[in-house]
N, CA, C and O of each residue as an XYZ file, in Angstrom:
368
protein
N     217.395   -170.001    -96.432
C     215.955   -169.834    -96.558
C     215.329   -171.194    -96.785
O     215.523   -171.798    -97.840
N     214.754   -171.570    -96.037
C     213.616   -172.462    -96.291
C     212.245   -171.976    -97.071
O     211.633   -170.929    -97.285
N     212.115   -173.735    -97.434
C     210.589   -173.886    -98.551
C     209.694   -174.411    -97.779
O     209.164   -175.511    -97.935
N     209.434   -173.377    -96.634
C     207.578   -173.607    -95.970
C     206.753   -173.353    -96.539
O     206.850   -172.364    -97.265
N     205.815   -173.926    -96.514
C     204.585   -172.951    -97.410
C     203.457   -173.468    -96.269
O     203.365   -174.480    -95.574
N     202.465   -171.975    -96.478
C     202.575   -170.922    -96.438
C     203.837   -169.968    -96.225
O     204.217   -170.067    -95.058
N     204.430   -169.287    -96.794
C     205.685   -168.660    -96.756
C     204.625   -167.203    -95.928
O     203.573   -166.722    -96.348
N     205.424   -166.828    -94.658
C     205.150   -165.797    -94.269
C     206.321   -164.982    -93.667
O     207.382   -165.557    -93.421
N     206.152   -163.564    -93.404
C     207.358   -162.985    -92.801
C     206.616   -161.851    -92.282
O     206.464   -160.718    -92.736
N     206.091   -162.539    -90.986
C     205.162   -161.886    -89.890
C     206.016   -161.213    -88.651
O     205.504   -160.500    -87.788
N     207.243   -161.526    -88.711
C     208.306   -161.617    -87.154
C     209.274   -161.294    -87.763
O     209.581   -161.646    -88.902
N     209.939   -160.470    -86.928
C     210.982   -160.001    -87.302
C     211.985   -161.563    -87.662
O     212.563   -161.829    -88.716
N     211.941   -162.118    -86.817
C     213.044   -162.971    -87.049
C     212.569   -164.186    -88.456
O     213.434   -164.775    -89.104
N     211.400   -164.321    -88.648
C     210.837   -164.802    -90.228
C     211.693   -164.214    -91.616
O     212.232   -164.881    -92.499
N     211.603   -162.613    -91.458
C     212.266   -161.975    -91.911
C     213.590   -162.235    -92.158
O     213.998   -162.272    -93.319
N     214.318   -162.419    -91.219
C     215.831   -162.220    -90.970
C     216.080   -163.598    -91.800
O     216.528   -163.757    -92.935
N     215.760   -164.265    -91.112
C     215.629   -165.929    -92.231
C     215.277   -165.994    -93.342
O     215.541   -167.085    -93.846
N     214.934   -165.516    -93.787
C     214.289   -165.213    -95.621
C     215.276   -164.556    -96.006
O     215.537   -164.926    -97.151
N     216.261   -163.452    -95.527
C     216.827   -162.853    -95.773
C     216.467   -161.599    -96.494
O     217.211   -161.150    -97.366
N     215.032   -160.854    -96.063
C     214.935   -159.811    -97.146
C     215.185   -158.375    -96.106
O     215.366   -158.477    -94.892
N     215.163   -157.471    -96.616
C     214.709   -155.944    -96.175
C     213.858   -155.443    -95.989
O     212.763   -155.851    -96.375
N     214.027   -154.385    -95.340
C     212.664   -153.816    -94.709
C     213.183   -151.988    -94.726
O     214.163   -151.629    -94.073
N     212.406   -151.060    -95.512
C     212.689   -149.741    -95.383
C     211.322   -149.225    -94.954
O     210.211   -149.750    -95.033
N     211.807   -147.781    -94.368
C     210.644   -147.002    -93.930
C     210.643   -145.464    -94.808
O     211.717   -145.063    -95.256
N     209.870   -144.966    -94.935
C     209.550   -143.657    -95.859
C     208.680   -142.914    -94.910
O     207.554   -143.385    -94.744
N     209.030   -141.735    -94.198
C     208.488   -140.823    -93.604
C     207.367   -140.019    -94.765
O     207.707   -139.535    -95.844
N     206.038   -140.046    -94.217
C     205.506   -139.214    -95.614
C     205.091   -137.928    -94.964
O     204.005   -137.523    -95.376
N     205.558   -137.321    -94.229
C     205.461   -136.119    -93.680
C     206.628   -135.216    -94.561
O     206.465   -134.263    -95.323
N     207.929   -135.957    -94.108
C     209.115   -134.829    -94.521
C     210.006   -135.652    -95.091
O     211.209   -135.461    -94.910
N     209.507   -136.774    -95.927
C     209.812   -137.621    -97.289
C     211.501   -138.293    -96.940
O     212.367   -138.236    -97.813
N     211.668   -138.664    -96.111
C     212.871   -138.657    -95.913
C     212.865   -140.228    -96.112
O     211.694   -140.489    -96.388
N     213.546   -141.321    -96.108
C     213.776   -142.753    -96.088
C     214.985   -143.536    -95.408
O     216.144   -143.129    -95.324
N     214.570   -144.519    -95.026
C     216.072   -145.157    -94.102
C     215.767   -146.429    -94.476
O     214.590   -146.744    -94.299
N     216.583   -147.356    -95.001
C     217.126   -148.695    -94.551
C     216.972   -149.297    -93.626
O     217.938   -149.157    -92.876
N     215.859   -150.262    -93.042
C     216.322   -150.752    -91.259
C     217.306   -152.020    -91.177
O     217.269   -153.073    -91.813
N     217.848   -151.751    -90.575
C     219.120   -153.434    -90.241
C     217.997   -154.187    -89.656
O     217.556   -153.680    -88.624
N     217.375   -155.360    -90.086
C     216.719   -156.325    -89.421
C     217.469   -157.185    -88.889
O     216.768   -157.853    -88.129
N     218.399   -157.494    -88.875
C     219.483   -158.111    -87.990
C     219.981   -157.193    -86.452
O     220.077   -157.693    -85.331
N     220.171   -156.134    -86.732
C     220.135   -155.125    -85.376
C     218.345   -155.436    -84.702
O     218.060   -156.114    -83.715
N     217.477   -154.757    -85.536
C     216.037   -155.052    -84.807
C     215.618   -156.315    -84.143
O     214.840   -156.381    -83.192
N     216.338   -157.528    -84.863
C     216.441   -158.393    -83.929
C     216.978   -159.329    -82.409
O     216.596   -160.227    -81.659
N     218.348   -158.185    -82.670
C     218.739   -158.581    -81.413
C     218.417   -157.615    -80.471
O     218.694   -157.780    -79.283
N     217.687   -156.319    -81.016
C     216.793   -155.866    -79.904
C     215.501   -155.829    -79.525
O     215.167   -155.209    -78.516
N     214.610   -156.499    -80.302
C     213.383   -156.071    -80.167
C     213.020   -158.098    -79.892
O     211.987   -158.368    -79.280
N     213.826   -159.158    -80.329
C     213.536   -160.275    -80.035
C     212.666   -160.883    -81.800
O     211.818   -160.354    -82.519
N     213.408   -162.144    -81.885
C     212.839   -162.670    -82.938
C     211.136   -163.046    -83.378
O     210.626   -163.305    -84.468
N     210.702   -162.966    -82.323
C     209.301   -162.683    -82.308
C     208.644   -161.424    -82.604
O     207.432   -161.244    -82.485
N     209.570   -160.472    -83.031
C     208.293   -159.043    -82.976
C     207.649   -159.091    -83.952
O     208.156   -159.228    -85.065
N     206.648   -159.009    -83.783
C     205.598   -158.761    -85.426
C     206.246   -157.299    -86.606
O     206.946   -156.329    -86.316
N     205.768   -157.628    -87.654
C     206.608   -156.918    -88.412
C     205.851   -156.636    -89.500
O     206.349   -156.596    -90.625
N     204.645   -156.425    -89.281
C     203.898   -155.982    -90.297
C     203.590   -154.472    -89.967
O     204.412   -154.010    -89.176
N     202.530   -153.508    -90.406
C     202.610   -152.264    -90.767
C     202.153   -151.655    -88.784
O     202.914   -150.901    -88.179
N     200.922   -152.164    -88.195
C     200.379   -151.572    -87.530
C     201.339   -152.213    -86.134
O     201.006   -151.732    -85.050
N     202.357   -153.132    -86.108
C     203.410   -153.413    -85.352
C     204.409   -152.612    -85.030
O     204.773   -152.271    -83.905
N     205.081   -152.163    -86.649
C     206.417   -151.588    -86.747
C     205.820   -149.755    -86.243
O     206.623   -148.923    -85.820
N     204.501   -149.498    -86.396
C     203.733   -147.799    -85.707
C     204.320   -147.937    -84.596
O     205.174   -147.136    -84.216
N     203.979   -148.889    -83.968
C     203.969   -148.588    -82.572
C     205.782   -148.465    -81.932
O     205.997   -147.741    -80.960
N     206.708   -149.083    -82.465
C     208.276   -148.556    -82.624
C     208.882   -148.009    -83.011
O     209.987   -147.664    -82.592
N     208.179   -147.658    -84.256
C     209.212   -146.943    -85.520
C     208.330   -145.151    -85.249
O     207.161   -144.803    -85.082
N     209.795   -144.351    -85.342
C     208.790   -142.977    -85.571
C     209.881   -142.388    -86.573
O     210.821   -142.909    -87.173
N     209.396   -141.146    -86.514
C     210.424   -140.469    -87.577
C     211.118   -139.050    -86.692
O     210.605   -138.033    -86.226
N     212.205   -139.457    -86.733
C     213.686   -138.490    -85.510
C     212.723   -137.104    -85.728
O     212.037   -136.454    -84.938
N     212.991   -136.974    -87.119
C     213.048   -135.875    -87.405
C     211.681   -134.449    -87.076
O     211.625   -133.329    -86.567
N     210.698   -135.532    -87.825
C     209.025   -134.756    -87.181
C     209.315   -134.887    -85.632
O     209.419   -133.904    -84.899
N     209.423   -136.072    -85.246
C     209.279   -135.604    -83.365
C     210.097   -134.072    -83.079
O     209.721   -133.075    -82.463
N     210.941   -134.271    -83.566
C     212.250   -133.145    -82.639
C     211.305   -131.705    -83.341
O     211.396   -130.681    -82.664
N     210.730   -131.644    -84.195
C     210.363   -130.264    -84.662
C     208.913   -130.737    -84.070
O     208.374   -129.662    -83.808
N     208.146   -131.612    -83.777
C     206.805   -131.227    -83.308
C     205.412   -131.669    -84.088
O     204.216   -131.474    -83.873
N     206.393   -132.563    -85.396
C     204.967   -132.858    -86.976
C     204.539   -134.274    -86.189
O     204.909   -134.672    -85.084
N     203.801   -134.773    -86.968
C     203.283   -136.266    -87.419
C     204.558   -137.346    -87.072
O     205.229   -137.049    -88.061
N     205.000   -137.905    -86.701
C     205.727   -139.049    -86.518
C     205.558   -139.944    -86.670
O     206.544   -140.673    -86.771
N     204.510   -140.408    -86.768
C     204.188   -141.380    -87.366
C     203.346   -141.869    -88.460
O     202.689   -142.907    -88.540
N     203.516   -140.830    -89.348
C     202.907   -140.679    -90.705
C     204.175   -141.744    -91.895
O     204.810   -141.330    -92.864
N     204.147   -142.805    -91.441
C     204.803   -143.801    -92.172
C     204.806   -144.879    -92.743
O     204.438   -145.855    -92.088
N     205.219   -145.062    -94.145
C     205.040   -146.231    -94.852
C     205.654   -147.334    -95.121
O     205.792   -147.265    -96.343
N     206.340   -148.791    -94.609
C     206.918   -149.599    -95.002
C     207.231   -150.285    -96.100
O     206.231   -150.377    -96.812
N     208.197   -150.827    -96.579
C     208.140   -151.482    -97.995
C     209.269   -152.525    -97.343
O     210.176   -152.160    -96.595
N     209.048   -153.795    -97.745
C     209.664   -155.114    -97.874
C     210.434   -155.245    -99.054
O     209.738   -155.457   -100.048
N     211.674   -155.184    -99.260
C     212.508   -155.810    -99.740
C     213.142   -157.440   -100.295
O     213.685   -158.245    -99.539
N     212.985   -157.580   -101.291
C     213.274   -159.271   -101.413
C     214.962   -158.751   -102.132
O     215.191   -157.738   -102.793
N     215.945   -159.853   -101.712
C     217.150   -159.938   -101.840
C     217.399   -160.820   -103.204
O     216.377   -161.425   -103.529
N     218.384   -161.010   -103.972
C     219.069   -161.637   -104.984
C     219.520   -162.603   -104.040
O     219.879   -162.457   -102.872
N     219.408   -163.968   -105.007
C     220.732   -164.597   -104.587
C     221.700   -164.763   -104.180
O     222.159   -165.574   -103.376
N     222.399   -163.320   -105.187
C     223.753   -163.285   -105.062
C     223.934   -162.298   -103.761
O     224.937   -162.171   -103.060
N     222.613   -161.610   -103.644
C     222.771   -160.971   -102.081
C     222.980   -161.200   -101.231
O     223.712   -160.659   -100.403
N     221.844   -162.875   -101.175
C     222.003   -163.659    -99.828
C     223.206   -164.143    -99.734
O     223.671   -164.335    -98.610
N     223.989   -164.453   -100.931
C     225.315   -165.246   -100.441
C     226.225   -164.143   -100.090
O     227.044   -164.491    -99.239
N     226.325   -163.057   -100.437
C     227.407   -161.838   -100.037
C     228.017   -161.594   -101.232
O     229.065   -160.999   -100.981
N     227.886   -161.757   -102.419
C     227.980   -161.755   -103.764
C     227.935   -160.161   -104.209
O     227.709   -159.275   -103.385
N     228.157   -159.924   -105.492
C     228.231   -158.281   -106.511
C     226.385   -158.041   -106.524
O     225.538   -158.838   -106.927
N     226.258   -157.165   -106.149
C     224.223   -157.300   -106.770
C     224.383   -156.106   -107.977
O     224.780   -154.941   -107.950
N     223.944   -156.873   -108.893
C     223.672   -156.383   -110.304
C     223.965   -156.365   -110.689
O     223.550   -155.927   -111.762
């Protein structure tokens, strides 16, 4: 991780370099997942924007589509990592 400042993590691949997380929370049928930002990046390209009205337009929820609800009734949360995370270390 670098000390840019302005520190931003607009792109997926900003992200991946900071080393933090990124989860999603379905608020239809409350369900939550983990995203691998390391997978999202080698598919979606280190440039994808990665803020809320970005990740709508990719991210849905399996579950409402296949029954027919809201799919995209979803909330993101950013993750910041430990230290000992970033190095591959015990967390906590």
């Amino acid at each position: 991780m670098s000390n840019k400042y302005p520190f931003a993590e607009d792109t997926l691949g900003k992200k991946l370099e900071a080393g933090t997380g990124l989860s999603v929370y379905c608020l239809t049928c409350k369900r939550r997942a983990v995203l691998d930002v390391a997978d999202m990046v080698k598919r979606l390209g280190p440039d994808q924007p990665c803020l809320h009205w970005d990740l709508l337009k990719i991210i849905y929820c399996h579950e409402c589509r296949a029954t027919g609800r809201d799919d995209r009734n979803l909330q993101f949360t950013n993750h910041a990592l430990t230290p000992e995370q970033r190095r591959g270390g015990p967390a906590g």
